[in-house]
N, C-alpha and C positions, 0 to 999 in steps of 0.2 A: 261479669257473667253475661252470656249473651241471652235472647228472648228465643225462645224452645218452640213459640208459636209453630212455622214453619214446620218442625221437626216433627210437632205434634200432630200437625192437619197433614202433612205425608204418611205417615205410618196409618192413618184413618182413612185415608183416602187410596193409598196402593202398599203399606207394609212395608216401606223401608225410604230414607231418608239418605239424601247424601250434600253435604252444607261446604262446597269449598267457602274460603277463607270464613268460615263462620264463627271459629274461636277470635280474640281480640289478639292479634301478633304476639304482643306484648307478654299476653301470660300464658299464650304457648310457647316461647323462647324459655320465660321462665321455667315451666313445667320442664323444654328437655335438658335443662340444665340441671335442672333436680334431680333426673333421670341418672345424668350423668355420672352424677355424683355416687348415685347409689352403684353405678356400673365400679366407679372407681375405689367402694368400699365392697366388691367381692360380693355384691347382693345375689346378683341371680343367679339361675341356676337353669342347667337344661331343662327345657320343658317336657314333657310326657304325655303318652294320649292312653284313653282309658280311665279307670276308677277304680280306689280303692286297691283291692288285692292285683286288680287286673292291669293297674299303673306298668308304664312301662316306654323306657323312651325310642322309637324308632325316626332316627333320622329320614331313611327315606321319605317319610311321610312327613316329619313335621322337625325342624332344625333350627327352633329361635330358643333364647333363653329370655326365663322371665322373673320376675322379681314381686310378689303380692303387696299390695299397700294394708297397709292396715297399723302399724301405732306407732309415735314417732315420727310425723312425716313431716317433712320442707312444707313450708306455709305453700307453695304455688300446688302440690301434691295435694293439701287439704283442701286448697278452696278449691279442688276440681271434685271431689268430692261430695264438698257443700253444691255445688252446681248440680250434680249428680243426682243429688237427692230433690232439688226442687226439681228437676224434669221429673222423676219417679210420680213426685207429687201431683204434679202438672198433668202425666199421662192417667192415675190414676182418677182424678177427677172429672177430665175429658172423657175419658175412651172407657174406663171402669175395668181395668185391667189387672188388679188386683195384688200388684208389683208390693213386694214385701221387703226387699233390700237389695243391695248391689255389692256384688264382688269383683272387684278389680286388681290388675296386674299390667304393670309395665313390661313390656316385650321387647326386644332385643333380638334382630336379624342381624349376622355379620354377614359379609358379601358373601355370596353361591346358598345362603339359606332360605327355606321356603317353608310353607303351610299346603299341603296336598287340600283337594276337594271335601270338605266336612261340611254337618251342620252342628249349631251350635249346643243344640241340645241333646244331652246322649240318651239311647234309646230305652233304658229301662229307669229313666226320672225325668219327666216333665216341667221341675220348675221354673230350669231356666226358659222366660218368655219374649227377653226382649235385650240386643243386645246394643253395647255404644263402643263407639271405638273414633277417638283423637288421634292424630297425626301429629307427627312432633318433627318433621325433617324439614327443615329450610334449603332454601333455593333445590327444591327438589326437582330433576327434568327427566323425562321418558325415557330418556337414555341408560339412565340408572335404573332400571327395571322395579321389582320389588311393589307391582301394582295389586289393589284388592279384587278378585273378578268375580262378582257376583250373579249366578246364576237368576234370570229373573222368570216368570210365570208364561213369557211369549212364546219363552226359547230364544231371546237372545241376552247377550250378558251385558253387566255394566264395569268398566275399567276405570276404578279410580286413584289414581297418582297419590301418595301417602305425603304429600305437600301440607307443611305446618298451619298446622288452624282449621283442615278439613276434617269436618266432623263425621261418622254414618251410623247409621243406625235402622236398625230391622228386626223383623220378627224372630226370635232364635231358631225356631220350627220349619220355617218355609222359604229358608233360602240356604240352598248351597253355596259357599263360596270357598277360594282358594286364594294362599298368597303366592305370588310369580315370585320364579326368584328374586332375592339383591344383588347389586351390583356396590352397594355401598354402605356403612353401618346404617341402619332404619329402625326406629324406635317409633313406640305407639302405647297409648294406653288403651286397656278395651276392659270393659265392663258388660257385667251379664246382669239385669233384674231376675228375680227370682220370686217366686209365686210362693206362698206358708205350703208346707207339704201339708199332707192328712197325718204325717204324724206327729205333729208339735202339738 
């Protein structure tokens, strides 16, 4: 499990975090071979944009399939997890952020797929506050496209290569970003913290 330290004084200090090789090799290869696996057991599924009734999948916009974690998972799948939560912990105590849990979903880009301009949190529910997202591709190179572009507060953007181990992480609220196309299959795990609503 790596130290969140870093992670933690970037989002306090400018709201978003971006950690190449910051996962341990090791148990990012693991992770995307667990990935794999669920690829190879029919897991996921087109993804959708929207909520609820208003679900609905538009390729133009958004073209990955995804798979949710949640019970039964490959031991490399749980301890990311267990990582997950002590950052939640971590942030929580530092920054007083008030992060309630974490929903996660492995993604799945085949080549010409993309993620159009969003933010991460949709406009009529505020919880989601804080988002993570692991990279899972080895020997990944710029040529292969399929980079994260994140709009930042200057007006200019940051381009990060989805290269195994790179960690990011940012405010859900205040950053736009987009996936570039792929060039080649591209797998990632991304997680949302999530704030207690007012109606629990």
């Amino acid at each position: 499990m790596p130290c969140f330290d870093r992670a933690v004084e970037a989002i306090h200090q400018q709201g978003y975090f971006i950690g190449e090789q910051f996962w341990p090799a090791s148990e990012a290869l693991a992770m995307t071979q667990a990935c794999q696996e669920l690829r190879q057991q029919d897991r996921f599924r087109p993804a959708c944009i929207g909520r609820a009734q208003e679900k609905q999948r538009q390729e133009t916009i958004r073209s990955d399939l995804i798979c949710w974690l949640e019970n039964d998972l490959a031991a490399p799948l749980q301890h990311y997890l267990d990582a997950l939560e002590a950052y939640r912990q971590q942030i929580n105590r530092e920054l007083m952020l008030g992060l309630d849990h974490v929903e996660v979903h492995a993604a799945y880009y085949p080549p010409g797929a993309h993620y159009g301009k969003h933010l991460d949190r949709h406009r009529d529910d505020d919880a989601r506050t804080l988002t993570a997202i692991l990279y899972l591709n080895p020997d990944w190179q710029a040529e292969d496209g399929g980079l994260l572009s994140i709009d930042l507060p200057d007006g200019s953007q940051a381009r990060v290569l989805p290269r195994l181990g790179t960690f990011v992480s940012f405010l859900s609220a205040e950053f736009p970003h987009a996936v570039l196309p792929t060039r080649r299959d591209r797998l990632t795990l991304t997680g949302w913290y999530r704030r207690r609503s007012a109606a629990f």
